[in-house]
N, C-alpha and C positions, 0 to 999 in steps of 0.2 A: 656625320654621315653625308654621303655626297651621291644625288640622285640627277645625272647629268642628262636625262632626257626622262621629261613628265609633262606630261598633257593638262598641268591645272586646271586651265578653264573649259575640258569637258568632264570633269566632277559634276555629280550632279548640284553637289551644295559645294562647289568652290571658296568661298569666305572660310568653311569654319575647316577646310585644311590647310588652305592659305594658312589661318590662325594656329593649327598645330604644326607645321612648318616651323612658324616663327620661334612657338612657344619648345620644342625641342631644339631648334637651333640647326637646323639642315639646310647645307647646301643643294638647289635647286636652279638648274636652268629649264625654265616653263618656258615647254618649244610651243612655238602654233604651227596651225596649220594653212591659214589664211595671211596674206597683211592685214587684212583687215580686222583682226581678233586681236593684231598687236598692243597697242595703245590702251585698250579696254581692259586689257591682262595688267598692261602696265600702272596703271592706277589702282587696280584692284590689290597689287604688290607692295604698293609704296613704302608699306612699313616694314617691308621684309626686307632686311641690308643686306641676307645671304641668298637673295633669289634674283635671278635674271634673267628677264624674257627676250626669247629668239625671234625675229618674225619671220616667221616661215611660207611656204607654199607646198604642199604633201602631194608626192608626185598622181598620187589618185584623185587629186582632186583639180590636176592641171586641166582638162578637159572643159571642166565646168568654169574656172574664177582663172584663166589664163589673162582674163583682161587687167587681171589685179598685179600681173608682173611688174609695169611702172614701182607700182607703188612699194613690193617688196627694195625693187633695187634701188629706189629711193632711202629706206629704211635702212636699207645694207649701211649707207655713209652713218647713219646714226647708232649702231649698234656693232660691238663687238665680234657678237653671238650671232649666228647665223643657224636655223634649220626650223619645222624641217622642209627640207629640201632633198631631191636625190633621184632617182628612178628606179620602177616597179615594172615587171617582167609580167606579174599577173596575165592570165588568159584572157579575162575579160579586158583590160586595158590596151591588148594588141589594137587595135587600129591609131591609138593615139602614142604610142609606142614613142615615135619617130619626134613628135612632140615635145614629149615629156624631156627627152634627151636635148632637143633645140633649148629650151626651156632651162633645165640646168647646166648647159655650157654657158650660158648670158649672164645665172647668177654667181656660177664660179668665175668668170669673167669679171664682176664687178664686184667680187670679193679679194681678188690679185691688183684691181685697177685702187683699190683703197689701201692695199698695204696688206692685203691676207686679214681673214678673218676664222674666228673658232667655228668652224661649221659642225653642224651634226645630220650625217646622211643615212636617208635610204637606198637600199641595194638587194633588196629582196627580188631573187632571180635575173637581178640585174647588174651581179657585182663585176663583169667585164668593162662594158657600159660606163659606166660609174665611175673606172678607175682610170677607162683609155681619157674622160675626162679632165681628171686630176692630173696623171701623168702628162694630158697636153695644156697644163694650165700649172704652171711648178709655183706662182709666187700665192698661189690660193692661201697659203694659212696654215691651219692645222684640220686637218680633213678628219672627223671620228665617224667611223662608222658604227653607227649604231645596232645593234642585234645584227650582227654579222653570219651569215649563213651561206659563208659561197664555199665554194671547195677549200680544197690545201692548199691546190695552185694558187687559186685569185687570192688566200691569206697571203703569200708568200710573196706575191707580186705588190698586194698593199703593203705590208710590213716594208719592203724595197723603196716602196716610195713615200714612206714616212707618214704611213697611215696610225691612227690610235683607232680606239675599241672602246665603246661602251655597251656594259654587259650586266644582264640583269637574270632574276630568278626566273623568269619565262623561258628564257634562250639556257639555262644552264639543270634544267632540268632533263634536257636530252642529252645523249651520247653524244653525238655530234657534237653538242655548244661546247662539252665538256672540254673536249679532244681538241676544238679550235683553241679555246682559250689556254689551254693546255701550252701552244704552241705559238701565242699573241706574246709578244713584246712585255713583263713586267712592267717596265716602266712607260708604257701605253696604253694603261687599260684604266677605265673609271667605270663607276658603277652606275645603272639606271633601274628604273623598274618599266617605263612603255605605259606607266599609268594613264587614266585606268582600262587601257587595252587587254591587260592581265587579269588574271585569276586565280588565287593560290588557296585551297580545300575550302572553295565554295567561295569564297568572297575577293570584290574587291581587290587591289593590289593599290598599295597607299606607299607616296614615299618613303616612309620611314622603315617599309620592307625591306629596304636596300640591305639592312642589315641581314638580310636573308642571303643576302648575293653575297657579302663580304663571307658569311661562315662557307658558304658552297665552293667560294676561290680558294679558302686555305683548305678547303680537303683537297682539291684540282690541285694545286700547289704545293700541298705537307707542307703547311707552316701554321702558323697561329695564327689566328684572329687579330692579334693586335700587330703582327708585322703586317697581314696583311692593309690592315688598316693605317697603317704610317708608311706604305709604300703608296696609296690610294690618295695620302698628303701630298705626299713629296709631286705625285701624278699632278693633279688638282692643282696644287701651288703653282706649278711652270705654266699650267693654262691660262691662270690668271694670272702671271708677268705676263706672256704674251696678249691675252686680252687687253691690257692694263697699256701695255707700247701703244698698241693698234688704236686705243682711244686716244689719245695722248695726243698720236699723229694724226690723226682725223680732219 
């Protein structure tokens, strides 16, 4: 199982899913949302050979910890993985709007100045934003948009530009997620769950739900579980030769 966007360390008892992570054997990249949560995540992981932490900056929270920008793009040179990072359209975020966006062209900027890195973005009401971006920053890496919610056009326009999808049981429980995914790239799509932002009949939303997401893409899809799942490999595999260069060259 491959849960390519989960919030480990705001679990409230992170250790013992860390520990069921391990003890199942799931792929996990633990995004943060600060730099500063980086390092602390990263120790807390050590034993986990299939989990790697992103360090991020969440564009809701560029407002408050924008002084911690150094410290992300400092970390960019040390990690493959990058998110979360991206920009938020939200109402309330309007005045900082203009920010947010200064804010993720610097880190797309010094994820193209390293050689491209795996980013995972936010684009919630923000997927124009987001993508004029990417399209004016082409050696970025591999851009996944995470829970993807923008129209058909903006799918159409990231697919164009060499955008991935990661996509979880929150976003595919509506018509909408259904219909996008529907129309996402096969061989661009990895699974997440948004843990634990989620909520699936009353609880919690834990990595290993992803396997929730795999059955929901082979009904989207008409196919089986287990192709969907050895296409979800073959996904997964390329991310990590690209990761795997981008350290390399570091």
């Amino acid at each position: 199982m491959i849960d390519f966007h989960c919030h480990l360390d705001l679990y409230p008892d992170t250790s013992s899913v860390i520990a069921e992570c391990i003890q199942r054997k799931i792929f996990v990249l633990a995004i943060t949302t600060t730099p500063l949560a980086w390092e602390e995540l990263r120790k807390r992981t050590e034993g986990g050979m299939r989990i790697r932490v992103a360090p991020g900056l969440h564009p809701e929270l560029v407002p408050q910890r924008f002084s911690e920008l150094p410290i992300l793009l400092d970390l960019i040179k040390q990690s493959p993985y990058v998110g979360e990072v991206g920009i938020d359209g939200g109402r309330n975020l309007k005045e900082h709007y203009g920010l947010q966006v200064n804010v993720f062209k610097e880190i797309a900027a010094s994820c193209a100045s390293m050689g491209g890195r795996v980013i995972s973005i936010h684009s919630r009401n923000a997927a124009k934003d987001v993508l004029d971006v990417i399209e004016k920053t082409p050696d970025i890496g591999i851009p996944i948009l995470h829970w993807f919610s923008g129209s058909k056009n903006d799918l159409a326009r990231a697919i164009k530009l060499g955008c991935w999808f990661s996509v979880g049981p929150g976003m595919l429980k509506s018509a909408k997620g259904k219909e996008l995914l529907n129309i996402m790239p096969r061989d661009r799509v990895l699974t997440e769950t948004d843990g634990p932002f989620v909520e699936m009949e009353g609880s919690t939303i834990m990595p290993w739900d992803v396997e929730k997401a795999e059955h929901l893409i082979a009904d989207v899809w008409s196919i089986s579980h287990q192709e969907v799942q050895e296409t979800l490999i073959q996904n997964f595999t390329k991310i990590g030769s690209f990761a795997k260069s981008v350290s390399n060259g570091s």
